[in-house]
C-alpha angles and dihedrals in degrees: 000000000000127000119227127218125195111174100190134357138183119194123170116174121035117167163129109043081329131153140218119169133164107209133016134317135181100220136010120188113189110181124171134173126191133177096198095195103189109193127197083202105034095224106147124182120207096234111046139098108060115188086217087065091057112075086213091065093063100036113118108240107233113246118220113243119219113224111170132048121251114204099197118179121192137181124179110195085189109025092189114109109209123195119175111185124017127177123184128168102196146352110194137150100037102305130136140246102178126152106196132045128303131185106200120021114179108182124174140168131174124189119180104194108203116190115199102200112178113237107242093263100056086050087051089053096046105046098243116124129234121261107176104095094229139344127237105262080053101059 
């Protein structure tokens, strides 16, 4: 067992299935899932956006396998970690900021971005111009 030793530390951000520990820990699973809907006419409904509609939701990760055999041997004369000074400025997405030892870390994190551009008619009609340079029948 090791003691760790963290004198000061300034975190700003921590989020999204993310994870911060001081000290040792056997398993970390950090899972996140995330629809980013990006609209040219900001018009959002309460109820959309299931993650069963989306195929990357339901994919199996794949799990490394491990082939060969590692022989690891470790001594620690002095088994403190000592840190004295950590800035972050942000953990986000299931990632870890751990000091200390862990066995297992899963960490996963699917994101599906969805962008919504109004075809040039609907800008016409609505009175928006038209920002793209040229569109593609005109290159």
């Amino acid at each position: 067992m090791r003691i760790s030793r963290v004198n000061d530390i300034n975190l700003h951000s921590l989020s999204f299935s993310s994870y911060f520990h001081i000290g040792d820990s056997c398993y970390i699973d950090a899972k996140s899932r995330a629809l980013a809907v990006k609209r040219e006419f900001p018009k959002f409904y309460g109820n959309e956006g299931n993650f069963s509609d989306f195929p990357i939701f339901s994919l199996q990760y794949p799990m490394p396998r491990l082939t060969e055999n590692v022989n690891m041997s470790v001594l620690n004369p002095n088994p403190n970690i000592c840190v004295n000074h950590i800035t972050v400025k942000g953990v986000s997405s299931s990632s870890v900021l751990q000091v200390g030892s862990s066995q297992t870390i899963c960490a996963e994190v699917r994101i599906k971005h969805i962008r919504q551009l109004l075809d040039p008619e609907a800008h016409q009609a609505m009175g928006i111009p038209i920002t793209s340079t040229k569109r593609e029948e005109e290159v």
